[in-house]
N, C-alpha and C positions, 0 to 999 in steps of 0.2 A: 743741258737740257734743250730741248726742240720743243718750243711752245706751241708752234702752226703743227708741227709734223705728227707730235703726240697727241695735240688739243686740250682735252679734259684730262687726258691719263696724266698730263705733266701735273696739272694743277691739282688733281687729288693725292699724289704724291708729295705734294708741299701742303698742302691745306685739310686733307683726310675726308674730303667733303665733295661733293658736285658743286660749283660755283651756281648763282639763280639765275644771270642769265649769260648768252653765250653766243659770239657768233658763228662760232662750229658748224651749227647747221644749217648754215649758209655758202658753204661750202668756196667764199676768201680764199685768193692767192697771195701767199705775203705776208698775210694780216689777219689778226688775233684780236676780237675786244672782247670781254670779259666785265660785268658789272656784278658785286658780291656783297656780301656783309663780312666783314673780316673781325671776328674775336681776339678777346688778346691772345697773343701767339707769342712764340719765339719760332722764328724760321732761322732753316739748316742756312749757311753756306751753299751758296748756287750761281752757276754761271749758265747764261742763258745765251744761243744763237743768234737771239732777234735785239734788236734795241727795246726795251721795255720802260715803258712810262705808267707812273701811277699817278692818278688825280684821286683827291680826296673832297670827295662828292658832297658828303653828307654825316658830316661829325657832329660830337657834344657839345655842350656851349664850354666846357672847360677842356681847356692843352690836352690833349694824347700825349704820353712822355714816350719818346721810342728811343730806345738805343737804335744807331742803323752802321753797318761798318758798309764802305764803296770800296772794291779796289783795294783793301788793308788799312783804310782810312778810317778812323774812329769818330762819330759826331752823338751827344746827346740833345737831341732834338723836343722841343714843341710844337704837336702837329696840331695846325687849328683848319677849319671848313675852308678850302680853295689851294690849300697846298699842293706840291705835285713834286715828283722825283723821276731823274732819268736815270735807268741804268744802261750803259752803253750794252754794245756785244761783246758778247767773250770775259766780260769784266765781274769779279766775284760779287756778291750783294748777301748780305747778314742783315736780320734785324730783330725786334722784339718791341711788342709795347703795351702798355697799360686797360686801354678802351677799347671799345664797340666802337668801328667807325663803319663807313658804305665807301669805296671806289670804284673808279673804273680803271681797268688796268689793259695794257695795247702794247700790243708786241708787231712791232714794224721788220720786217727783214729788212738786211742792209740792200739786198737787190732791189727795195720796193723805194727803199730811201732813197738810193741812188737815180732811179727810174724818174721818181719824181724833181729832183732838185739838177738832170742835168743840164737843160739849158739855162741854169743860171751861172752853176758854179762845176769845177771838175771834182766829180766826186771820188775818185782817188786822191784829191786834196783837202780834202773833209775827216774830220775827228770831231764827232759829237761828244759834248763832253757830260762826265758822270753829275748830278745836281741833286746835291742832300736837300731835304724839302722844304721848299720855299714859296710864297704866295704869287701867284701869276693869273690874272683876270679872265686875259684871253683863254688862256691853257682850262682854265677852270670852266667855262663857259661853253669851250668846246667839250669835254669831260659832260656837263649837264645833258650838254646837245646830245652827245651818243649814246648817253644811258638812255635817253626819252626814246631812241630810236631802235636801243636794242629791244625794251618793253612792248614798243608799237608793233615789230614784226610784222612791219607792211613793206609789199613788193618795193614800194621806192624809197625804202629806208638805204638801201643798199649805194643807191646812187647818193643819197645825201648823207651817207657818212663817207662814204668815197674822196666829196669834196671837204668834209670836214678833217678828216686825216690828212689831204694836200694839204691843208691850210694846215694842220700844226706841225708838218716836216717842216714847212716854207717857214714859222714861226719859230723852231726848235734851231735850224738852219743860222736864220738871223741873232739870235739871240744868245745860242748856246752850244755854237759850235766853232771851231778854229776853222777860217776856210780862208782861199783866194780867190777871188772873185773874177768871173770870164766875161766876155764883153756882154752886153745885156738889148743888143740889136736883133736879136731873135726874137723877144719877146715883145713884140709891138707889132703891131699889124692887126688882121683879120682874114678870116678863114675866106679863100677861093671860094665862089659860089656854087663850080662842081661839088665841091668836098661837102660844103652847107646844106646843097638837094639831096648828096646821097647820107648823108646823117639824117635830115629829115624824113627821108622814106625809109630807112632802115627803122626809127621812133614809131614809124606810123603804120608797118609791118610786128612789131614787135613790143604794142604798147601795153600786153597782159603779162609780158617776163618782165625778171629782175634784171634792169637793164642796170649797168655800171659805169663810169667811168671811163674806163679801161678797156673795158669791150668799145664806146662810139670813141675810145680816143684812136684804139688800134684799126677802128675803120678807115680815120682817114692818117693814118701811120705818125702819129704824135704821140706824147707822153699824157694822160692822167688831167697835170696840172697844164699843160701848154695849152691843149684842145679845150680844157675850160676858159681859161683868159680868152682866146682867139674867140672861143662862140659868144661868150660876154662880151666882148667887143665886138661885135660883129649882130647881135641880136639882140644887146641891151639887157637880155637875162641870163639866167644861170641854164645847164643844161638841165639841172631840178627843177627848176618852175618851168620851162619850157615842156618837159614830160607831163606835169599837173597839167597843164593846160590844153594839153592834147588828150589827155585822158577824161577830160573835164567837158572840154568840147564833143568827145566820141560819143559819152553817156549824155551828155543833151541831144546827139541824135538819134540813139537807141531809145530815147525815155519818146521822141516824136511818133517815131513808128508804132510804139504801145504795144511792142508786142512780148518784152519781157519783164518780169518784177525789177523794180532797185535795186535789190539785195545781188540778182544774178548780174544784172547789168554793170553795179560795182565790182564784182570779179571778174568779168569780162573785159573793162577797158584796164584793170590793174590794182586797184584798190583793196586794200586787204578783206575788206566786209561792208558791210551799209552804211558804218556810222562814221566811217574813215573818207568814203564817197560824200557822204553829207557836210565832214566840215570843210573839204575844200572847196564843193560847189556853194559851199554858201560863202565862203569868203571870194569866190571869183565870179559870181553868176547875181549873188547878195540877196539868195532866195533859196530852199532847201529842195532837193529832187522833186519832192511830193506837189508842192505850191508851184514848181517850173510846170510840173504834168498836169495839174492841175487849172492854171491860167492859160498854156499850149489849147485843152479842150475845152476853153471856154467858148 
């Protein structure tokens, strides 16, 4: 099966259901996340194109029993809240189990895998390995993080689960995959301050799209994961709160001029709706649109 290629059609074919949320229509190259309620089931035998990870979000307070076979490998398992399983590419995956639980489930193509991890390691030297379900803080943490993001459906969700997905290849990489490691003098530095202006005026032309990752890292011809460290280093923040903050700043100068509502003005510099604009200006500004426009005309 082709998770990105087919989308929903794969997963209603395994599940008989539309999943609740999705990032299909988002229209992701590469990448598949998926947040659902999963019934007890018994699922078919299937092998999947993409690397697929399940994090278990939001279980019962007592064990899920699941039979799960990897690869021809038999395990009877206790799934309890923060578990997570990897099934590589290409690699069979059988299971069944007891409970009602909630995950999020993310199918990485190995081209997006690859993308991301090569100035560490060569990733033709890479074999992420299959992981019957086991408890993992980070992995779970990020799991929470992207469910919150797929529900929010706000324009800069897309960039902040961008870097949340680096960070669990990077994380999956280290932990649970066979690799040899390349020299690691690429990744130190900071970004040319050409490449720095023309990322900043491309943010600042383009602070009402779904900007990505991927898109400011191919501006200035890096990886994903590289262009993030470099502008981290280089700016002290992430390329995500640096977008808040431009967007943050745009709408404290549209709210000066007075000449549009909040509500328009949050869709204008990027923000999904009014109350999305509100809690980041108040956490960066420490006052709410209404009270900035308000003391502005005093």
């Amino acid at each position: 099966m082709d998770l990105i290629q087919e989308r929903e059609e794969s997963y209603q074919r395994i599940f008989k259901r539309q999943p609740l949320v999705t990032s299909a229509s988002v229209g992701w190259e590469n990448l598949s996340i998926i947040y659902d309620r999963q019934p007890p089931i018994e699922l078919p035998k299937i092998s999947v194109k993409q690397h697929c990870i399940g994090i278990l979000t939001d279980m019962p307070s007592s064990p899920v029993h699941t039979e799960r076979q990897i690869d021809g490998h038999l395990v009877q398992e206790k799934n309890f809240q923060g578990d997570f399983v990897i099934i590589p590419a290409n690699i069979t995956h059988k299971a069944a189990w007891d409970q009602q639980g909630w995950a999020v489930m993310i199918a990485i193509s190995p081209t997006l895998f690859a993308q991301t991890i090569y100035e560490v390691v060569d990733p033709d030297s890479i074999e992420l390995l299959p992981q019957f379900a086991t408890a993992d803080s980070f992995v779970y943490q990020i799991g929470v993080a992207l469910k919150s993001a797929l529900i929010r459906k706000s324009p800069s969700s897309r960039l902040y689960c961008d870097a949340l997905v680096n960070a669990l290849i990077l994380h999956l990489l280290e932990n649970y995959s066979v690799k040899s490691l390349k020299s690691s003098k690429y990744l130190v530095g900071k970004l040319p301050q050409y490449k720095l202006k023309s990322v900043f005026e491309y943010i600042d032309t383009h602070l009402d799209g779904d900007l990505s990752l991927k898109e400011l890292g191919n501006l200035v011809q890096m990886s994903p994961h590289y262009f993030s460290q470099l502008f981290r280093e280089t700016t002290g923040i992430t390329p995500h709160q640096y977008v808040i903050r431009c967007r943050i700043n745009r709408a404290k100068e549209l709210l000066k001029q007075g000449k549009l509502p909040i509500a328009q003005i949050a869709k204008q510099v990027g923000f999904v709706d009014q109350s999305h604009l509100h809690r980041y200006f108040k956490r960066l500004v420490g006052v709410t649109p209404k009270t900035f426009l308000q003391e502005f005309n005093k």
